[in-house]
C-alpha positions in Angstrom: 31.5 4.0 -14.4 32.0 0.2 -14.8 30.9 -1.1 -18.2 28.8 -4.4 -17.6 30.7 -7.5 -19.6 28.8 -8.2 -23.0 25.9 -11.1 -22.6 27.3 -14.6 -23.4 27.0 -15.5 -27.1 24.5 -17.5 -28.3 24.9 -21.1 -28.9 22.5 -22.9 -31.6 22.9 -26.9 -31.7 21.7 -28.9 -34.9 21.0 -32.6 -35.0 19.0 -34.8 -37.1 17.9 -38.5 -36.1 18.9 -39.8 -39.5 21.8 -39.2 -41.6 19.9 -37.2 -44.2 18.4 -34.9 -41.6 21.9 -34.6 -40.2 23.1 -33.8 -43.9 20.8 -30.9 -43.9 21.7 -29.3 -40.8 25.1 -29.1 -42.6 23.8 -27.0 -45.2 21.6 -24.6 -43.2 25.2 -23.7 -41.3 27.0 -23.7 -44.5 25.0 -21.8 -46.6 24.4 -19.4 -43.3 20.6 -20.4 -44.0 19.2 -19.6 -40.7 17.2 -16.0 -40.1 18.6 -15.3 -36.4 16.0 -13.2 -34.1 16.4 -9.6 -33.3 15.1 -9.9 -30.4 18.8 -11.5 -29.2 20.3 -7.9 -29.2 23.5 -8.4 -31.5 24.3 -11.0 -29.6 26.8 -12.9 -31.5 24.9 -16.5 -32.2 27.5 -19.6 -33.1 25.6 -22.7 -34.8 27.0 -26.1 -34.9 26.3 -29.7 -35.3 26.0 -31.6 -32.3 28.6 -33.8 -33.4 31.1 -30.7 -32.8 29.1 -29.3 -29.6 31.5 -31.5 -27.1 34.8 -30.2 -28.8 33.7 -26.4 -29.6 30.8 -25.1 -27.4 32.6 -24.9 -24.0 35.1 -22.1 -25.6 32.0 -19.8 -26.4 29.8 -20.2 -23.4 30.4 -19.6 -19.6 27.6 -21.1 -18.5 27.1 -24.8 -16.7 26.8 -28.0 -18.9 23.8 -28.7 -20.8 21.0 -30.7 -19.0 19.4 -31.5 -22.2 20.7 -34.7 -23.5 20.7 -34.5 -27.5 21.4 -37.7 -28.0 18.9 -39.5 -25.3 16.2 -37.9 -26.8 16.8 -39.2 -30.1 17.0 -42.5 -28.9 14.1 -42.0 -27.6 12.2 -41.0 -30.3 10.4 -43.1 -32.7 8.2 -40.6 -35.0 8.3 -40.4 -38.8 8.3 -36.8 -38.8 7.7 -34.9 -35.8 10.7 -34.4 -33.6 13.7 -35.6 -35.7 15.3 -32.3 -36.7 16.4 -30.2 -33.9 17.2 -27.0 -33.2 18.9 -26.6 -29.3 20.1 -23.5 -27.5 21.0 -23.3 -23.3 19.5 -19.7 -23.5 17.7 -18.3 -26.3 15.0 -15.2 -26.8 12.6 -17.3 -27.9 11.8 -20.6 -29.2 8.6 -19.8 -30.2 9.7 -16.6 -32.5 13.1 -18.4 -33.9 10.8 -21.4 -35.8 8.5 -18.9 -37.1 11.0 -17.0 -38.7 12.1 -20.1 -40.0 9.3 -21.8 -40.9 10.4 -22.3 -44.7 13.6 -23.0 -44.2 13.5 -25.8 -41.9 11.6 -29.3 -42.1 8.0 -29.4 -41.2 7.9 -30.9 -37.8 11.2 -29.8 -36.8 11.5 -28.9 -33.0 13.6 -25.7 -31.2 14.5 -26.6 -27.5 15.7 -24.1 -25.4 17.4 -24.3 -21.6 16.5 -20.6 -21.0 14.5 -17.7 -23.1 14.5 -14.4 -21.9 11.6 -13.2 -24.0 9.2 -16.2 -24.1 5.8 -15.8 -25.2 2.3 -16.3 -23.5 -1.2 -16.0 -24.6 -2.1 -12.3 -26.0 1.0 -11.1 -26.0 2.4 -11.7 -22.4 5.3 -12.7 -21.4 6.2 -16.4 -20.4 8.7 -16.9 -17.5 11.1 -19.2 -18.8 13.8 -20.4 -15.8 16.0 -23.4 -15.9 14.3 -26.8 -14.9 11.2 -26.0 -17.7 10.7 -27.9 -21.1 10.8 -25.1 -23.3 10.2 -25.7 -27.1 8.7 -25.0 -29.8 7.8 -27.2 -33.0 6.3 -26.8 -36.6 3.4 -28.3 -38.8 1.2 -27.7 -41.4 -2.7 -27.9 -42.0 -5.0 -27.4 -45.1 -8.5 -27.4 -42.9 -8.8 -24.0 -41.3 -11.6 -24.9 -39.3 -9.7 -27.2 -37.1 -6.9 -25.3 -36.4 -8.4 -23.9 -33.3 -8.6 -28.2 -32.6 -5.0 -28.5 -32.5 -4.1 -27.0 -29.0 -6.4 -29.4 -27.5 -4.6 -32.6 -29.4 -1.1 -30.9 -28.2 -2.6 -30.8 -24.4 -3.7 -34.1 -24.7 -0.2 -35.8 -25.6 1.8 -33.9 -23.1 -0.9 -35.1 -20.8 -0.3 -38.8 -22.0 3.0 -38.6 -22.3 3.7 -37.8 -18.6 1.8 -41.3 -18.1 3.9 -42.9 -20.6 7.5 -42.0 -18.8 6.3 -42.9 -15.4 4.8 -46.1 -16.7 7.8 -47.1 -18.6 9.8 -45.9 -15.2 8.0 -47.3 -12.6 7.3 -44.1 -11.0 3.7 -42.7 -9.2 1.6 -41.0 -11.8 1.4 -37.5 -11.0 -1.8 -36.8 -12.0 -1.7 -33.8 -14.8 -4.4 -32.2 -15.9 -5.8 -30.0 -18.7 -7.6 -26.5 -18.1 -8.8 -25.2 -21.2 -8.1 -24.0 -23.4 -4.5 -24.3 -23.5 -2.9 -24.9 -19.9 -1.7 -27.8 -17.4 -2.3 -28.4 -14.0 -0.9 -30.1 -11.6 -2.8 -30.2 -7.9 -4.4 -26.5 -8.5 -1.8 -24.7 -9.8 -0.3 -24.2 -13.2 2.9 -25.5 -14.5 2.6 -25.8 -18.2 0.9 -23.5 -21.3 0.8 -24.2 -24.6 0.7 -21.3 -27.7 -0.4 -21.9 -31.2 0.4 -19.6 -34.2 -0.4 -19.8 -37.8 0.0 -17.9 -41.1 -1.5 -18.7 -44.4 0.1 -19.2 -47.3 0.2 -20.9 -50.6 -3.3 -22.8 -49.5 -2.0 -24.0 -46.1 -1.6 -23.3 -42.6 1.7 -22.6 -41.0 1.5 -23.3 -37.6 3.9 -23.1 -34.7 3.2 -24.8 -31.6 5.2 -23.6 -28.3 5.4 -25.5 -24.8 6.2 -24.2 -21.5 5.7 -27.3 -18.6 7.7 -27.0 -15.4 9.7 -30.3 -15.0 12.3 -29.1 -12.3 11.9 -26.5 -11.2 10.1 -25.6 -8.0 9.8 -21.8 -8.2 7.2 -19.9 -8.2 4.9 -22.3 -7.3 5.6 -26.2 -7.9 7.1 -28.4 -10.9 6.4 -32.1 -11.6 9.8 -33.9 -10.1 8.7 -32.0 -6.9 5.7 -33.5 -7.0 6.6 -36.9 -7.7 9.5 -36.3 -4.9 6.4 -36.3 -2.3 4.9 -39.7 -3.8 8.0 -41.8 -3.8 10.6 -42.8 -1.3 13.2 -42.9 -3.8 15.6 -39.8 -4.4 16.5 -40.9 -7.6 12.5 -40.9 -9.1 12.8 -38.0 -11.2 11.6 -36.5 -14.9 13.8 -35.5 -17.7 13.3 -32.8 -19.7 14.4 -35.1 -22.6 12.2 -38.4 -21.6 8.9 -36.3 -21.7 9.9 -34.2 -25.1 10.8 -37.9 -27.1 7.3 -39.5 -25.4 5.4 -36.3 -26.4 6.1 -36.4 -30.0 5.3 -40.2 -29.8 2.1 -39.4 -28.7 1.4 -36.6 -30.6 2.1 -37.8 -34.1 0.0 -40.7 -33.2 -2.7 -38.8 -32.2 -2.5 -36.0 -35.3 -2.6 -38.5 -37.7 -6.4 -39.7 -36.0 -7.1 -35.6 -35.6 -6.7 -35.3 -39.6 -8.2 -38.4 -40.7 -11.2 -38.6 -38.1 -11.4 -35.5 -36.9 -11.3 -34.2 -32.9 -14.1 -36.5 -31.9 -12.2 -39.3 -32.1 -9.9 -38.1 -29.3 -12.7 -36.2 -27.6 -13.7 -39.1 -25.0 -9.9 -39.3 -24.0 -9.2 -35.2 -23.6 -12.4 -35.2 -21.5 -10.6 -37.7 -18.9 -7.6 -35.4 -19.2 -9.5 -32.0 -18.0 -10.6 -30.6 -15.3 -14.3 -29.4 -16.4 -16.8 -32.2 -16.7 -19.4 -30.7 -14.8 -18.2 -28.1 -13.1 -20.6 -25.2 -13.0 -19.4 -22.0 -13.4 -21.3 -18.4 -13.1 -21.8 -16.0 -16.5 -23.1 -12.4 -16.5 -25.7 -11.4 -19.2 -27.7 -8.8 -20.1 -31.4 -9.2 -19.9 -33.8 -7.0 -22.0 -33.8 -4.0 -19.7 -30.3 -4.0 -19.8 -29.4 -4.8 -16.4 -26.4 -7.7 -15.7 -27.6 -10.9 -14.3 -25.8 -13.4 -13.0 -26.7 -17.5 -14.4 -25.0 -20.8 -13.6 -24.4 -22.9 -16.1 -22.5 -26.5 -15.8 -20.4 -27.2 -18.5 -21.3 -30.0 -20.4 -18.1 -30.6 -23.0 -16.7 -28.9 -26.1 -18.8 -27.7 -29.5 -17.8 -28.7 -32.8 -15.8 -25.5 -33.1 -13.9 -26.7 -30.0 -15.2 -23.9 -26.9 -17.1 -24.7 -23.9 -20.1 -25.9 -24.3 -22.5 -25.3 -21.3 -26.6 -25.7 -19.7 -28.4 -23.5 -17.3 -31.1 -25.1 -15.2 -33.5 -24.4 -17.7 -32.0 -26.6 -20.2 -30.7 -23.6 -22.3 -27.3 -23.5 -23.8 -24.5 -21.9 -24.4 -20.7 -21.5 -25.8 -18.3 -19.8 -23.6 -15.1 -18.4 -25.4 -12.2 -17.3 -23.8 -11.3 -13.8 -23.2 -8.0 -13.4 -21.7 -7.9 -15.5 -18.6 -11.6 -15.0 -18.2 -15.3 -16.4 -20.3 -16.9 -14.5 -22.4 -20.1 -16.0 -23.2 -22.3 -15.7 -26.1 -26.1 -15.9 -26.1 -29.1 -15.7 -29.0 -27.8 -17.0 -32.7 -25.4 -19.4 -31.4 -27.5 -20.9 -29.0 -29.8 -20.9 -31.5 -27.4 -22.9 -33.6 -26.6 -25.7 -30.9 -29.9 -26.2 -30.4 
């Protein structure tokens, strides 16, 4: 029987914006600080600096060129924190999983990008595809509030959102008009092509939070992808995204808008998201149980958020309510806490 060849080794690229970042990617591969994922099989992982990625990388991979261009998104990039330490691999298990392992060992705000995963990670433990042509990373922060927490997926949606605006702007390109269906995912004419996934741990009186992105930049399979998209609005062959452009303009946005989210709080962004979403007003139907325990049906139009970030929604009697997620579906809660938002 013919033995399959082993999978290609795994390529880890470091790069910092400014010479002390780059410094400390040095040491991480030095000191061999870096906790590698299981998940990648054995596979043998080789880390570098991007500064020897053109001579080295190309003897350990069989695999095409990199589309990601290190060094145009970090020209692009103008943050104070968020963004300028990078961590980039052409096929990894998971970005998401690889900065949560690393969480202490790494600068807050630091970024994994990843060409390919082959166990990326959805909402409640599913799977996310992750082909070539998607935006695929994952980045860290940290938070003291716990109450806002839940708040943050809806800043992070918000910023991709702007962001897209921002490259087109700056490019002269048709805005593709992207938009946000909560809690966490993009849309782009109906149909999805981006998620986001928050996870935290506490420790030492703070939150450790990973943030991961999936958006569909180039890729038109199985549904659509943004260059396709803008493809049908321009004339021009050569209007297209880059995975690079959007990642630089979304942590432009995003530290921007963070800082207003810590010192303000969501409400200062909440007139903004709303313009971003896809719910104001629409009126959706919720099953309930009325006293003689028999499910009834009630529509309800969706008004906006709650303080504690779910839907808040009205009935045609003026009676409200907060819808929560459950899975891909609304789970509604009645009683105390409409009681409460009253």
């Amino acid at each position: 029987m013919e033995i399959p060849p082993p999978p290609p080794p795994t390529l880890l690229i470091l790069h910092g914006k400014s010479f002390l970042e780059t410094e400390f990617a040095q040491s991480l591969i030095t000191n061999n600080t870096l906790k590698l994922s299981e998940d990648d099989g054995g596979v043998e992982v080789s880390i570098f600096l991007q500064s020897e990625h053109h001579h080295d990388s190309n003897k350990l991979i069989n695999e095409e060129p990199t589309t990601f261009r290190v060094e145009s998104y970090m020209n692009s990039l103008s943050t104070n924190q968020f963004g300028r330490f990078l961590l980039w691999s052409p096929r990894l298990s998971s970005t998401q999983d690889l900065m949560s392992k690393n969480f202490n060992e790494i600068p807050v705000g630091s970024v994994c990008v990843a060409d390919l995963q082959f166990k990326g990670r959805g909402r409640s433990k599913n799977l996310w595809e992750s082909p070539k042509g998607c935006l695929l990373f994952s980045f860290t922060l940290q938070m003291e509030d716990g109450r806002i927490v839940p708040l943050l997926q809806y800043v992070v949606c918000l910023a991709i959102v702007e962001a897209i605006k921002d490259v087109c702007d700056a490019k002269g390109f048709p805005y593709i008009g992207v938009r946000i269906k909560w809690p966490n995912d993009l849309y782009l004419n109906g149909v999805k092509v981006g998620g986001i996934l928050c996870t935290s741990t506490y420790r030492s009186k703070k939150f450790n939070v990973t943030v991961g992105m999936g958006l569909n930049v180039d890729n038109e399979l199985p549904t659509t992808c943004l260059n396709k998209v803008l493809s049908e609005l321009s004339a021009s062959t050569d209007c297209k995204l880059k995975r690079e452009e959007i990642l630089a303009a979304f942590f432009n946005r995003f530290e921007d808008f963070y800082s207003v989210f810590i010192s303000q709080g969501f409400r200062a962004l909440e007139e903004m998201y709303y313009r971003a979403w896809l719910h104001s007003e629409q009126k959706v139907v919720i099953q309930e149980k009325n006293k003689d325990e028999l499910v009834e049906e009630i529509g309800v139009t969706i008004q906006g958020l709650t303080s504690s970030g779910y839907l808040l929604a009205v009935d045609d009697a003026n009676q409200l309510y907060e819808l929560h997620p459950d899975g891909n579906s609304f789970d509604f809660f009645n009683g105390l806490v409409r009681k409460k938002l009253e």
